[in-house]
N, C-alpha and C positions, 0 to 999 in steps of 0.2 A: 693292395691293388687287386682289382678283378679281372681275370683272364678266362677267356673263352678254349673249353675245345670242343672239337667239331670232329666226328667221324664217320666216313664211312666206312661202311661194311662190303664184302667180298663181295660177289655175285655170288647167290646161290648159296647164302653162309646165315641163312635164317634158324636149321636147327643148331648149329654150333652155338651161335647169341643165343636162343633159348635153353640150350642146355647148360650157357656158363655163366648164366643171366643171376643166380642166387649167388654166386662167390663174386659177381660185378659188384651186387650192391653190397652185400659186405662188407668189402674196399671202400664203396661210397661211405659210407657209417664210418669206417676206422679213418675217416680223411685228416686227422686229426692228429694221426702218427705223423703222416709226412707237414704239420704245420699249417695247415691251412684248412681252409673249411667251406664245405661244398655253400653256396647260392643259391643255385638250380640244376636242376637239371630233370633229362628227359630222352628217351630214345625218340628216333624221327618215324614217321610213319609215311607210307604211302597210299593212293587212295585205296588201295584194299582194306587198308585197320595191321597191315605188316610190317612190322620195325625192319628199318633197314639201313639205320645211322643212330649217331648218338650226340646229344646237345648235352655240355658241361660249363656251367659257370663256377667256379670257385673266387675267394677270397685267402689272397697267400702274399708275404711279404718277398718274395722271389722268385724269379722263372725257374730258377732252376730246385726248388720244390715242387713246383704243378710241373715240371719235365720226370722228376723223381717218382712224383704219384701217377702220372699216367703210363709212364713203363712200367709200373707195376701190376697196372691193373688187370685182372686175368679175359677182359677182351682181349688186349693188345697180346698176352701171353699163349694167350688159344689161338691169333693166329686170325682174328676175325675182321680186320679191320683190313680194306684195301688203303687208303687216302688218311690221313688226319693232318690237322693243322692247331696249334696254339695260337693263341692272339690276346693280345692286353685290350682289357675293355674299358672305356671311359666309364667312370664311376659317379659321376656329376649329376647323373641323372636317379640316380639311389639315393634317398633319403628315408 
């Protein structure tokens, strides 16, 4: 099943994302410890060209896998993230 997350980031928390930005996607690559396996993904931008959210699709046979992977992941551990939300994404549309 594919689930979405969605995060924002702090106000004001643009160097901390760029500084924990190479041990993020490291996590992303190892998605595979926690069973599941990234889709897409993508930090959000604003009209400057400055990330200030992050877009995650994965592929995992349980919520509570993609709840496992994303407290893990050293956004969420550095503290970067105001807001987030998981959501199951209809898959009908992927072929």
């Amino acid at each position: 099943m594919l689930y979405s997350f969605y995060a924002l980031d702090k106000d004001g928390a643009l160097e901390l994302r760029k500084e924990t930005r190479a041990a993020h996607l490291d996590h992303l690559a190892a998605a595979s410890n926690f069973n599941l396996r990234v889709v897409a993904g993508s930090p959000m931008l604003n009209e400057a060209g400055d990330m200030f959210g992050s877009l995650v699709v994965v592929d995992a046979d349980s919520r509570a896998d993609v709840e496992a992977f994303f407290a893990a992941d050293p956004y969420r551990l550095a503290g970067l993230f105001a807001e987030t939300r998981i959501a199951t994404v209809l898959d009908n549309f992927v072929k």
